[in-house]
PyMOL Python script that loads the backbone (N, CA, C, O; Angstrom):
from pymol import cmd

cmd.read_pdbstr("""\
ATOM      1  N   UNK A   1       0.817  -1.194   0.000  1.00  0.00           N
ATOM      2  CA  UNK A   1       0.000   0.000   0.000  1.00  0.00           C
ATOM      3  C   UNK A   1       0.862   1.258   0.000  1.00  0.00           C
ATOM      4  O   UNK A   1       0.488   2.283  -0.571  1.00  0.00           O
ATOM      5  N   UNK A   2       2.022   1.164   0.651  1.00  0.00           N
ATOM      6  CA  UNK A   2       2.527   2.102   0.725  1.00  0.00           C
ATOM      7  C   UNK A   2       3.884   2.811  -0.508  1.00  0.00           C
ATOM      8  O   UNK A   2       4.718   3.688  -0.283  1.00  0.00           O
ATOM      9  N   UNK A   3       3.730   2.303  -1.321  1.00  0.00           N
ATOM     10  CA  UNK A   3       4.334   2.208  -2.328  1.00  0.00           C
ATOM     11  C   UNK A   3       3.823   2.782  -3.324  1.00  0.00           C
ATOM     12  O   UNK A   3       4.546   3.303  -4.173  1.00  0.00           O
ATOM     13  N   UNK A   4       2.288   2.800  -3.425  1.00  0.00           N
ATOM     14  CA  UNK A   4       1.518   3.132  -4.027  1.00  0.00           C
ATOM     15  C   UNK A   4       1.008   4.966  -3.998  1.00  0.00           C
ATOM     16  O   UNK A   4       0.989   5.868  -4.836  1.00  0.00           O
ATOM     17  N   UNK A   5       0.681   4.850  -2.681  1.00  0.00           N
ATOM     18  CA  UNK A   5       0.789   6.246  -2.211  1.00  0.00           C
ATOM     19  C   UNK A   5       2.289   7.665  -2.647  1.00  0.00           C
ATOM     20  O   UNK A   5       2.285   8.863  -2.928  1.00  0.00           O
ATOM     21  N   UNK A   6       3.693   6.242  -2.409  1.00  0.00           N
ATOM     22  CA  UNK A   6       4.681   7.385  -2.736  1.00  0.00           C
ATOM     23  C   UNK A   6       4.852   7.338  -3.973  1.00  0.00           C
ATOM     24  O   UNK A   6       5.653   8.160  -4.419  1.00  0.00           O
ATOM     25  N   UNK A   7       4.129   6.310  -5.039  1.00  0.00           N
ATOM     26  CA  UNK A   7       4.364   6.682  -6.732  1.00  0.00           C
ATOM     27  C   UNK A   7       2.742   8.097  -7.360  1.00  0.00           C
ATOM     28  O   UNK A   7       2.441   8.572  -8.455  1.00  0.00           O
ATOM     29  N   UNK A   8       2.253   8.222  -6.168  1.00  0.00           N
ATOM     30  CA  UNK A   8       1.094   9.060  -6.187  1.00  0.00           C
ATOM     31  C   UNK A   8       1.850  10.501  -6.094  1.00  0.00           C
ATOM     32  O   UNK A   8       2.017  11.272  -7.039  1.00  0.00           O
ATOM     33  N   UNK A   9       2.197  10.662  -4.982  1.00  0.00           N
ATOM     34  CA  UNK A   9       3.154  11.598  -4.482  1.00  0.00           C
ATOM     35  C   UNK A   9       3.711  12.311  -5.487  1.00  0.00           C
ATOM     36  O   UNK A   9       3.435  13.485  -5.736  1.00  0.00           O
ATOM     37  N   UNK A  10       4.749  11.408  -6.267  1.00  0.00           N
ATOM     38  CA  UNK A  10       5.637  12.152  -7.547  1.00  0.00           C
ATOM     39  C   UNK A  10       4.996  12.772  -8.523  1.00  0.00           C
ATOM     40  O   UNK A  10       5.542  13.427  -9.411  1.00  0.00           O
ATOM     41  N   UNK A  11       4.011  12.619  -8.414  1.00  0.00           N
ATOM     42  CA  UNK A  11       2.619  13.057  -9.964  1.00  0.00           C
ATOM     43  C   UNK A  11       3.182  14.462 -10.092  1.00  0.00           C
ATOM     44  O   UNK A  11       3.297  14.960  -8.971  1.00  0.00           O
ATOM     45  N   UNK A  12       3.516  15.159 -10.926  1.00  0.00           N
ATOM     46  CA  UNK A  12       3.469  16.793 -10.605  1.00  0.00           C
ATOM     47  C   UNK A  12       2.004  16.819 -11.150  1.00  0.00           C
ATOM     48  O   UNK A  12       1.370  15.996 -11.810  1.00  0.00           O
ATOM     49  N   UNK A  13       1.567  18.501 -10.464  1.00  0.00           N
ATOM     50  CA  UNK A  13       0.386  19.196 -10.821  1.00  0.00           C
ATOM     51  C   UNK A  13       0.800  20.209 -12.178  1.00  0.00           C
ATOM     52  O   UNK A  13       1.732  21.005 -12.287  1.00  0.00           O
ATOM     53  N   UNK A  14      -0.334  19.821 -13.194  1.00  0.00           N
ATOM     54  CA  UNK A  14      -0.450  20.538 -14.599  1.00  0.00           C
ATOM     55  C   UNK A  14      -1.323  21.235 -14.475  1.00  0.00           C
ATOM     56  O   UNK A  14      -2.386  20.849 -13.989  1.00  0.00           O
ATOM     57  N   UNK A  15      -1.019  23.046 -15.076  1.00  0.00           N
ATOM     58  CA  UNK A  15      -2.195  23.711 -15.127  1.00  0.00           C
ATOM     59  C   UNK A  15      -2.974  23.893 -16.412  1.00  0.00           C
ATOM     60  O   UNK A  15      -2.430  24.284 -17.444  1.00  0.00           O
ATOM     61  N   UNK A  16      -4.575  23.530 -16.304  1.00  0.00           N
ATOM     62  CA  UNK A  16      -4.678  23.428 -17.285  1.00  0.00           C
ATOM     63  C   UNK A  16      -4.852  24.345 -18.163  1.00  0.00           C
ATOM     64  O   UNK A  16      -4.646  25.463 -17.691  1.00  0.00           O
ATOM     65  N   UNK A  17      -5.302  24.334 -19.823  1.00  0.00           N
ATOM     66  CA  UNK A  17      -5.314  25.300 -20.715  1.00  0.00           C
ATOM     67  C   UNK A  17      -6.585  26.388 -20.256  1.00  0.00           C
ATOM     68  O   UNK A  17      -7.724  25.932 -20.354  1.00  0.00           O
ATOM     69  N   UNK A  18      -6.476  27.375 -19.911  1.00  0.00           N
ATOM     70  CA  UNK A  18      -7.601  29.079 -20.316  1.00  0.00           C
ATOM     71  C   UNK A  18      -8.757  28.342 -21.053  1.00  0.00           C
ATOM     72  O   UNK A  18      -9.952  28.432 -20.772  1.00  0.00           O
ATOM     73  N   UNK A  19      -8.219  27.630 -22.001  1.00  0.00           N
ATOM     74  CA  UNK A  19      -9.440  27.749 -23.082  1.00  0.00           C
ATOM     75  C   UNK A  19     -10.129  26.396 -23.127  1.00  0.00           C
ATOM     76  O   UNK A  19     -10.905  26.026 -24.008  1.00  0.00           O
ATOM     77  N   UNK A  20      -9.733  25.692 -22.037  1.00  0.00           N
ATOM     78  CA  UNK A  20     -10.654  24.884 -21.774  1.00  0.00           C
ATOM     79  C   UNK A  20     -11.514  24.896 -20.719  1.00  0.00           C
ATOM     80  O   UNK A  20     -12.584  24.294 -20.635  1.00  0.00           O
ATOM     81  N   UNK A  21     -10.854  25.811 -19.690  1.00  0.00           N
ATOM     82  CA  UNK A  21     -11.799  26.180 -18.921  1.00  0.00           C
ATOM     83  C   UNK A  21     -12.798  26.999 -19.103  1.00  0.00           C
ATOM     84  O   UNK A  21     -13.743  26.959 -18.315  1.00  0.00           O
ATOM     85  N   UNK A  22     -12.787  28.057 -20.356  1.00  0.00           N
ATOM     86  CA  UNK A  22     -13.918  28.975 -21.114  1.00  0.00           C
ATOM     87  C   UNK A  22     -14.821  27.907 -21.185  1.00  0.00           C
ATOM     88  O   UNK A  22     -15.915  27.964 -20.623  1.00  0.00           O
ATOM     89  N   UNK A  23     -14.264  26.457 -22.154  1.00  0.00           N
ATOM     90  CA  UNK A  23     -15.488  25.528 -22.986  1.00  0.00           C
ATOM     91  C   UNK A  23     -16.219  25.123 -21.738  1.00  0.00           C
ATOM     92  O   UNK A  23     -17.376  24.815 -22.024  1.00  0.00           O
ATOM     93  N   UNK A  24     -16.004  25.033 -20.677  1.00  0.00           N
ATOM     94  CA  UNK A  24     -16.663  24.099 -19.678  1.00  0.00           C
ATOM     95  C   UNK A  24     -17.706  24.966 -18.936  1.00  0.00           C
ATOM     96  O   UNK A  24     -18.854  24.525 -18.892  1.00  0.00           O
ATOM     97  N   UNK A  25     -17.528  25.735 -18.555  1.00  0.00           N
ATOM     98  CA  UNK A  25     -18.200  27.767 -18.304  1.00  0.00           C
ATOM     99  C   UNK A  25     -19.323  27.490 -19.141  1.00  0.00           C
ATOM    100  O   UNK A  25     -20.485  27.196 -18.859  1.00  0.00           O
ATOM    101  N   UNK A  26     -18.561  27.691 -20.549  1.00  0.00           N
ATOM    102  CA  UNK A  26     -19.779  27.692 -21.699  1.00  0.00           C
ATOM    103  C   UNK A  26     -20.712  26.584 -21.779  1.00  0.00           C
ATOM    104  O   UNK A  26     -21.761  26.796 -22.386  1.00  0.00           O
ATOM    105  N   UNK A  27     -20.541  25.607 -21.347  1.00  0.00           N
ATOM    106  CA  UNK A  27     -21.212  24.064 -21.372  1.00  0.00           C
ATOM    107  C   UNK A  27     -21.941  24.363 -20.191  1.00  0.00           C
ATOM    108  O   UNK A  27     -23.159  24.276 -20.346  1.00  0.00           O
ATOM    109  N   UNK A  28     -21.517  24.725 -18.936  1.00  0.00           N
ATOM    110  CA  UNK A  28     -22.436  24.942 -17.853  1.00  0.00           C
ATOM    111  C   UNK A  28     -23.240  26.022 -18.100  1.00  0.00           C
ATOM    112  O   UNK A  28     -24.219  25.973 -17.354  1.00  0.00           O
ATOM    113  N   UNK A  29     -23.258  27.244 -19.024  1.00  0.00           N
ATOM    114  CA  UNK A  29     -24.325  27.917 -19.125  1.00  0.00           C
ATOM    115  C   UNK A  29     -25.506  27.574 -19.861  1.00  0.00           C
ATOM    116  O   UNK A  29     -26.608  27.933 -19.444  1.00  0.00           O
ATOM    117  N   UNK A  30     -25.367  26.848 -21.020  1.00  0.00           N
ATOM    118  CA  UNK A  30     -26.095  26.360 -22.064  1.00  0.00           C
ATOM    119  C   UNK A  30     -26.940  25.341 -21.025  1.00  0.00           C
ATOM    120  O   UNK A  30     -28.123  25.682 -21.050  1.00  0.00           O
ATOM    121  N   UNK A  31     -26.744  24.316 -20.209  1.00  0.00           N
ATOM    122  CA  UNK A  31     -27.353  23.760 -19.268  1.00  0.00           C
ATOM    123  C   UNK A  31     -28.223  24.822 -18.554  1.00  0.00           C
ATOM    124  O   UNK A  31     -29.398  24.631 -18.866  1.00  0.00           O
ATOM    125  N   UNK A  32     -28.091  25.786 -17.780  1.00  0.00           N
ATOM    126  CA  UNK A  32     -28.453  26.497 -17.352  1.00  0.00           C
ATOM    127  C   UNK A  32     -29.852  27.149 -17.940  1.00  0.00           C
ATOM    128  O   UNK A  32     -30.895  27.424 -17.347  1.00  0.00           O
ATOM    129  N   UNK A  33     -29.564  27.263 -19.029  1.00  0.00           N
ATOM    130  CA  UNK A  33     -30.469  28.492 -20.471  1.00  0.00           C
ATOM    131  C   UNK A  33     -31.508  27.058 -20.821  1.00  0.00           C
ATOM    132  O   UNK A  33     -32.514  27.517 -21.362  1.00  0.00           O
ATOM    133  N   UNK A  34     -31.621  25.638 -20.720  1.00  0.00           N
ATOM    134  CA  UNK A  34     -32.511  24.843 -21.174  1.00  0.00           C
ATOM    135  C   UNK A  34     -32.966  24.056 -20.063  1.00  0.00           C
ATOM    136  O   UNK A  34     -33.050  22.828 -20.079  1.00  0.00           O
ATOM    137  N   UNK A  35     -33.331  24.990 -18.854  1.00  0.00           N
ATOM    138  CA  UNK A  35     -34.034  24.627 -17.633  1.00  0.00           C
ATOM    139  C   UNK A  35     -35.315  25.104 -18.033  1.00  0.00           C
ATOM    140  O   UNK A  35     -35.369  26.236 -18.514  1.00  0.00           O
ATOM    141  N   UNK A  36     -36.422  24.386 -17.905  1.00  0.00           N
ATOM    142  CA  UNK A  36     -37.637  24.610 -18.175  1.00  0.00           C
ATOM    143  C   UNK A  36     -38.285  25.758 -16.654  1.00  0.00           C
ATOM    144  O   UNK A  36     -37.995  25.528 -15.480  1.00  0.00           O
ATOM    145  N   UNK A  37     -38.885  26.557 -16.977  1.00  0.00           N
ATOM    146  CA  UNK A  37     -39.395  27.445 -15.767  1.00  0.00           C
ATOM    147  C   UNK A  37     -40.432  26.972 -15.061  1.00  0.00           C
ATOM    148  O   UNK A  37     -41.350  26.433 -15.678  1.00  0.00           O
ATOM    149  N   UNK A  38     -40.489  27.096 -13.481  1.00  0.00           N
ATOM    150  CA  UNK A  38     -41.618  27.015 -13.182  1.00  0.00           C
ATOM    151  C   UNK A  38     -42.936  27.189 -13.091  1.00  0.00           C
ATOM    152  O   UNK A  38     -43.847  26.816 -12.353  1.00  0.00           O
ATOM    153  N   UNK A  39     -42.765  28.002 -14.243  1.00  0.00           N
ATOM    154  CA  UNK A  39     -43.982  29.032 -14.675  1.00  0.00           C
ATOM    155  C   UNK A  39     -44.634  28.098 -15.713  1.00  0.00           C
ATOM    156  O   UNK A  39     -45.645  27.564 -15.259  1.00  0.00           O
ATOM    157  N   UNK A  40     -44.388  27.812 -16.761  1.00  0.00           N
ATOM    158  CA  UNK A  40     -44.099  27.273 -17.634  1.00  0.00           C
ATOM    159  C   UNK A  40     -44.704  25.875 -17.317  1.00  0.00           C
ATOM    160  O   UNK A  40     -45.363  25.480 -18.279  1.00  0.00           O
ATOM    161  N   UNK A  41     -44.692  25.069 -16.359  1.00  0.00           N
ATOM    162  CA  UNK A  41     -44.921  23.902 -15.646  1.00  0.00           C
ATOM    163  C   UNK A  41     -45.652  23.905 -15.089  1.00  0.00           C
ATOM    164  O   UNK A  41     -46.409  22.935 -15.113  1.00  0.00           O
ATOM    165  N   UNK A  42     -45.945  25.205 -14.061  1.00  0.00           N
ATOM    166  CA  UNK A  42     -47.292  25.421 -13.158  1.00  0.00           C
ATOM    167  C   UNK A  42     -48.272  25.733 -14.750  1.00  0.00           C
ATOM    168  O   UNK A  42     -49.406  25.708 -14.271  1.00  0.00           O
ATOM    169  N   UNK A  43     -48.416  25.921 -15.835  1.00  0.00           N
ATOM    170  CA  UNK A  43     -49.635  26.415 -16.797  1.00  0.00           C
ATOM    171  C   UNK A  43     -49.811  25.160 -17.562  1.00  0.00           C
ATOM    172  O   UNK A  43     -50.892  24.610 -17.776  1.00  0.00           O
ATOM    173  N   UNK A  44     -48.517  24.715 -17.996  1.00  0.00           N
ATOM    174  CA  UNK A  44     -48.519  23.605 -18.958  1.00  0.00           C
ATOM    175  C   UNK A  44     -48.720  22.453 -18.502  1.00  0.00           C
ATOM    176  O   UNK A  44     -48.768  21.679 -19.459  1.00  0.00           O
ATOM    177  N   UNK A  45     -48.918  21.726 -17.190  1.00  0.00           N
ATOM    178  CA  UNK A  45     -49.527  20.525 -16.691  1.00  0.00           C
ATOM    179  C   UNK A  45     -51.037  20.260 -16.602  1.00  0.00           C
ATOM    180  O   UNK A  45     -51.601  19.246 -17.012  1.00  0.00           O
ATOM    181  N   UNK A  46     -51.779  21.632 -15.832  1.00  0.00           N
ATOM    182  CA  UNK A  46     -52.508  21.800 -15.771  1.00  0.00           C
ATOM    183  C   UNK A  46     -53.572  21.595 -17.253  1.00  0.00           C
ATOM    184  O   UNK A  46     -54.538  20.834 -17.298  1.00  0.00           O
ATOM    185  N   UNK A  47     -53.073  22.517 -18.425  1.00  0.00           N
ATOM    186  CA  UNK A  47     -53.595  22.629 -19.342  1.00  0.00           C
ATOM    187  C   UNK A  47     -53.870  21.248 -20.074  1.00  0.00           C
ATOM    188  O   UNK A  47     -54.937  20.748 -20.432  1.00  0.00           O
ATOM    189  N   UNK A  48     -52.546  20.786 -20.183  1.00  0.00           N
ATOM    190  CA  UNK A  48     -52.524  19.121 -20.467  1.00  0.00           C
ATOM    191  C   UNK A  48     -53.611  17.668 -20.153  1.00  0.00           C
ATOM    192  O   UNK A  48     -54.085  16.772 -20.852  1.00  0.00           O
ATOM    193  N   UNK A  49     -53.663  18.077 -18.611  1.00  0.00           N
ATOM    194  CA  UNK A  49     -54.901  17.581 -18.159  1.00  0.00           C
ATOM    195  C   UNK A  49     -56.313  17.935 -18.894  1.00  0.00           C
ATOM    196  O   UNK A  49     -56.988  17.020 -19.365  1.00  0.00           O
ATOM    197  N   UNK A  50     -56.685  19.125 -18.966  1.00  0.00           N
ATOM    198  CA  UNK A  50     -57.457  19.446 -19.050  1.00  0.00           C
ATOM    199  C   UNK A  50     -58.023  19.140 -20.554  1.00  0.00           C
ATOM    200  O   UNK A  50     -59.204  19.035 -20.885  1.00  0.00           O
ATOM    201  N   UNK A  51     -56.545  18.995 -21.592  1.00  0.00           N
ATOM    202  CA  UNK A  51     -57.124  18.617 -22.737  1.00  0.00           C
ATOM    203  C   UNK A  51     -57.377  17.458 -22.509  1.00  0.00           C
ATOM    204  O   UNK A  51     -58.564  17.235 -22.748  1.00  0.00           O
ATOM    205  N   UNK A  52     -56.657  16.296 -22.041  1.00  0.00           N
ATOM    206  CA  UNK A  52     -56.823  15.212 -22.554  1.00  0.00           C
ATOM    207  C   UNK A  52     -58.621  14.902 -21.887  1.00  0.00           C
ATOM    208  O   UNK A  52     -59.566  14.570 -22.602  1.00  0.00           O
ATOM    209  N   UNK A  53     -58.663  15.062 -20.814  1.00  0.00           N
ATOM    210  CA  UNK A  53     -60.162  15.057 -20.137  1.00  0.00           C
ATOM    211  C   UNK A  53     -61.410  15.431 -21.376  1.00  0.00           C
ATOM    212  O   UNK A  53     -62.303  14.635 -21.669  1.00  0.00           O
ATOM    213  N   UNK A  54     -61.200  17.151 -22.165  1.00  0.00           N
ATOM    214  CA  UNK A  54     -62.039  17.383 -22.880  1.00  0.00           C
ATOM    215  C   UNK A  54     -62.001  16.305 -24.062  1.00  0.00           C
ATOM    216  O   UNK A  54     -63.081  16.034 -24.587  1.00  0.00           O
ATOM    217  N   UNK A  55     -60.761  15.623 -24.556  1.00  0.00           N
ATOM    218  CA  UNK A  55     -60.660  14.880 -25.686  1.00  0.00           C
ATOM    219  C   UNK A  55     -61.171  13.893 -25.319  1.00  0.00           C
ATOM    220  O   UNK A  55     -61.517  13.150 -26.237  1.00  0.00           O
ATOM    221  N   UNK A  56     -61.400  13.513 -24.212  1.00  0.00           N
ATOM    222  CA  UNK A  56     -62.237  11.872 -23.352  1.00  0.00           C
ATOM    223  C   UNK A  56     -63.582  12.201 -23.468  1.00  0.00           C
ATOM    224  O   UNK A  56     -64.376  11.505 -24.102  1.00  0.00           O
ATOM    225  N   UNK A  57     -63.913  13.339 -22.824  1.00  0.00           N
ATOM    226  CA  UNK A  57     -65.664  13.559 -23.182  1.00  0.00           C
ATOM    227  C   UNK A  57     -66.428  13.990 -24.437  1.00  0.00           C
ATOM    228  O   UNK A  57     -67.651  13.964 -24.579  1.00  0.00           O
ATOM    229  N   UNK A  58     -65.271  14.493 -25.554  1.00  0.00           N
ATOM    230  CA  UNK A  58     -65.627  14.360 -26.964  1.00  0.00           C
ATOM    231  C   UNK A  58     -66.061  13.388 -27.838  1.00  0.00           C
ATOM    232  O   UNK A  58     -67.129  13.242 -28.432  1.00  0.00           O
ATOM    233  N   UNK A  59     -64.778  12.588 -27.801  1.00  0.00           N
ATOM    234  CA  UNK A  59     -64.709  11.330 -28.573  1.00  0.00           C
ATOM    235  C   UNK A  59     -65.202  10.216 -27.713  1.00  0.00           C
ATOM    236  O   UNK A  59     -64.976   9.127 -28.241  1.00  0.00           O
ATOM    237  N   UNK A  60     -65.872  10.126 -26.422  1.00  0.00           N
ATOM    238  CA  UNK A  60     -66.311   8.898 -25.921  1.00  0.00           C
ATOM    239  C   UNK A  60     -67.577   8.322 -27.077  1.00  0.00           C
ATOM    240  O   UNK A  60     -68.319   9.172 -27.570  1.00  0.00           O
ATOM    241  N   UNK A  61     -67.680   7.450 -27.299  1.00  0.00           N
ATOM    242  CA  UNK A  61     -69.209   6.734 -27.755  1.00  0.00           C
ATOM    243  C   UNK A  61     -70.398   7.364 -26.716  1.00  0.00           C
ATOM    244  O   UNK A  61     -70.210   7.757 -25.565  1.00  0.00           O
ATOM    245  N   UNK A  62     -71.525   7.342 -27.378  1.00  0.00           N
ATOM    246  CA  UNK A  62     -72.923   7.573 -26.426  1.00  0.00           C
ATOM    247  C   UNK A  62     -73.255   6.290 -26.796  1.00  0.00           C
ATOM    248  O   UNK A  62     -73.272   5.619 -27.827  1.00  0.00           O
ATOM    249  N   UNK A  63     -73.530   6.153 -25.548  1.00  0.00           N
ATOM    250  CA  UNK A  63     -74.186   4.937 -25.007  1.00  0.00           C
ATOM    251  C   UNK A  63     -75.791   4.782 -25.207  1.00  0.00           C
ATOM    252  O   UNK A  63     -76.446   5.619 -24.585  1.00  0.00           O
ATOM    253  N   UNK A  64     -76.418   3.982 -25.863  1.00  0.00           N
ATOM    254  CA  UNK A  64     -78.201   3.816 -25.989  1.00  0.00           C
ATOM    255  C   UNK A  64     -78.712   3.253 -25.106  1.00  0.00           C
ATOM    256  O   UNK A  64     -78.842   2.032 -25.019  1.00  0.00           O
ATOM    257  N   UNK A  65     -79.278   4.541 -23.884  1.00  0.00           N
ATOM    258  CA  UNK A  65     -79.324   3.655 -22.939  1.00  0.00           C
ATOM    259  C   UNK A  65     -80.692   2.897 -23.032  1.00  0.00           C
ATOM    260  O   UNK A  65     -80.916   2.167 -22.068  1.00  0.00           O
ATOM    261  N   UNK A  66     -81.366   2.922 -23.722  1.00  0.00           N
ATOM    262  CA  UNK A  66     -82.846   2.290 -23.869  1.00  0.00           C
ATOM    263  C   UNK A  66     -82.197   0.494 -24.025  1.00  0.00           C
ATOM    264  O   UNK A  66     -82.614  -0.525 -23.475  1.00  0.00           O
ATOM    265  N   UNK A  67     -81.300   0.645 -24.787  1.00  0.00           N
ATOM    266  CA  UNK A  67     -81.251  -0.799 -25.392  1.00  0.00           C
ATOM    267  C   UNK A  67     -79.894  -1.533 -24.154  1.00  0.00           C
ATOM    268  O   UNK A  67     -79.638  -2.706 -23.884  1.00  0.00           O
ATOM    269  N   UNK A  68     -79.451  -0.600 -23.792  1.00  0.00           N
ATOM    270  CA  UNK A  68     -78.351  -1.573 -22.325  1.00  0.00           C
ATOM    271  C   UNK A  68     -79.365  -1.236 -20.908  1.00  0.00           C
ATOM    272  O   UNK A  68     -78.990  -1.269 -19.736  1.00  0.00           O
ATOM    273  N   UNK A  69     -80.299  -1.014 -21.257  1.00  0.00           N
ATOM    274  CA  UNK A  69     -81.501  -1.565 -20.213  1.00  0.00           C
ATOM    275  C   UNK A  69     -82.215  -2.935 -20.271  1.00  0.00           C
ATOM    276  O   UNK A  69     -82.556  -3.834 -19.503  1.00  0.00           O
ATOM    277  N   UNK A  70     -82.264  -2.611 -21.626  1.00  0.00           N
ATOM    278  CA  UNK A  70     -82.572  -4.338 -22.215  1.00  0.00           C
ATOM    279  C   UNK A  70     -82.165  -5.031 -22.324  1.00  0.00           C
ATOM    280  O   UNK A  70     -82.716  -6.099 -22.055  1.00  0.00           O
ATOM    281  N   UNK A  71     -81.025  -4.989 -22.751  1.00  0.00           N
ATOM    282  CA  UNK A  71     -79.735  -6.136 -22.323  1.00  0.00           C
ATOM    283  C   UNK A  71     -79.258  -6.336 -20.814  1.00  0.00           C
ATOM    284  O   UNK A  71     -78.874  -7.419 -20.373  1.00  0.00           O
ATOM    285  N   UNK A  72     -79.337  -5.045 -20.014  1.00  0.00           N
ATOM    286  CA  UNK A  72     -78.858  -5.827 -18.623  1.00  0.00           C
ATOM    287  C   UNK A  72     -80.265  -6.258 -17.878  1.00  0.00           C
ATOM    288  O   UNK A  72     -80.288  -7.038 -16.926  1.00  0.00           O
ATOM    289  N   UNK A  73     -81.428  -5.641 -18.446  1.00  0.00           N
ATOM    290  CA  UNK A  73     -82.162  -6.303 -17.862  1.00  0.00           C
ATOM    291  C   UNK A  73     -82.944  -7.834 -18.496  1.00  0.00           C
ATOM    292  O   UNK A  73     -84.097  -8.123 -18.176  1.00  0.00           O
ATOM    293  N   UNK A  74     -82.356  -8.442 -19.140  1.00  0.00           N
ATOM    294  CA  UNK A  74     -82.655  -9.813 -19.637  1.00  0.00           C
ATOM    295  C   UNK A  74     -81.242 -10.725 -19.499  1.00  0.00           C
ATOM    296  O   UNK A  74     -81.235 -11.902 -19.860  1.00  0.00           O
ATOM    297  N   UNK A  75     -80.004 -10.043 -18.922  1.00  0.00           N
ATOM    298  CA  UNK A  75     -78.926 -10.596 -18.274  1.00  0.00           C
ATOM    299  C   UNK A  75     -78.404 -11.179 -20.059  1.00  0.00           C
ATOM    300  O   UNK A  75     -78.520 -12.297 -20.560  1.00  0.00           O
ATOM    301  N   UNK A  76     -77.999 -10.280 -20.471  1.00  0.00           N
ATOM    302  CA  UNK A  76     -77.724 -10.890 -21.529  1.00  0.00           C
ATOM    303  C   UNK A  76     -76.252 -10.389 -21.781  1.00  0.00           C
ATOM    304  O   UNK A  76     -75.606  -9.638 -21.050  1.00  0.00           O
ATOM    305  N   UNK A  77     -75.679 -11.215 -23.503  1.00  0.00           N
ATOM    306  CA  UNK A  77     -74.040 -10.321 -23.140  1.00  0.00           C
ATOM    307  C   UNK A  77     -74.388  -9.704 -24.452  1.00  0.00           C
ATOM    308  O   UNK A  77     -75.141 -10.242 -25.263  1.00  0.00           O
ATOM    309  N   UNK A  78     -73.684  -8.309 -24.660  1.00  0.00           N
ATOM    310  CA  UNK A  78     -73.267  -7.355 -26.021  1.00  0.00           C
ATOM    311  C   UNK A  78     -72.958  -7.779 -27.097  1.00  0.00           C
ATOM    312  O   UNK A  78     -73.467  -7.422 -28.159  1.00  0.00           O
ATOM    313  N   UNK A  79     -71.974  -8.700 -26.943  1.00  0.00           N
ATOM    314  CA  UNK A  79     -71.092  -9.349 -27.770  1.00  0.00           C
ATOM    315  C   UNK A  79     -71.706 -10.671 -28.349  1.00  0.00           C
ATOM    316  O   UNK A  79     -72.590 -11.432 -27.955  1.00  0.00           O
ATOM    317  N   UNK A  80     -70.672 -10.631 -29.719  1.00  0.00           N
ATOM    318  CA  UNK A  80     -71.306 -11.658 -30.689  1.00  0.00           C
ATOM    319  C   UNK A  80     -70.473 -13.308 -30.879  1.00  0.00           C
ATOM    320  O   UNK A  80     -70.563 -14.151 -31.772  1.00  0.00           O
ATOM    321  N   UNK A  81     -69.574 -13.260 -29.448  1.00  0.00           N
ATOM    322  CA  UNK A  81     -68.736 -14.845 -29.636  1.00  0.00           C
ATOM    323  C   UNK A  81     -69.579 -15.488 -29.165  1.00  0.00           C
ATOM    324  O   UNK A  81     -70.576 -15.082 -28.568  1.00  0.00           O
ATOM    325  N   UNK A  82     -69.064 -17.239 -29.522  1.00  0.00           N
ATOM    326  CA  UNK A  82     -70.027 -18.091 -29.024  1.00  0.00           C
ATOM    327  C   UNK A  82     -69.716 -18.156 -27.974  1.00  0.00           C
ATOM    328  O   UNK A  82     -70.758 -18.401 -27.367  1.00  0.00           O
ATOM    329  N   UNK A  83     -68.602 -18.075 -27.003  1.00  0.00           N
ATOM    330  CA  UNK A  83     -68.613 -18.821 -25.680  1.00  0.00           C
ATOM    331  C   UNK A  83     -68.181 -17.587 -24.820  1.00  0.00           C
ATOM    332  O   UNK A  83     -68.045 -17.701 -23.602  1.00  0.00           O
TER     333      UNK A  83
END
""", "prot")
cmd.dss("prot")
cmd.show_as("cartoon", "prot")
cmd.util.cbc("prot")
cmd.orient("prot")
């Protein structure tokens, strides 16, 4: 173990290039700039819901209820398989 530590030791420290530390700056701002707002999230969830709900009570089928009175009341099934 200890051998290991003193070939650690000898490492010299390199400073690195200016201009890679700009690119990394620049990489952390661009992260920064494509954070979605909370604003943005508090309107757009809400709204989302709300379509898909209106698109459920649009496009549902209407139901006849005269004739699934007659069918549940003669205990019968909808469907056309044999078994």
């Amino acid at each position: 173990m200890k051998p290991t530590i003193e070939v650690l030791e000898s490492i010299n420290k390199v400073e690195p290039s200016p201009f890679l530390y700009q690119r990394i700056l620049s990489k952390i701002e661009q992260k920064k700039q494509i954070v979605t707002s909370k604003e943005v999230l508090l309107i757009g969830i809400p709204s989302f819901v709300i379509l898909v709900i209106t698109c459920f009570m649009f496009f549902q089928k209407p139901m006849n209820s005269k004739k699934n009175d007659l069918i549940n009341g003669m205990h019968l099934m909808e469907h056309n398989s044999l078994y």
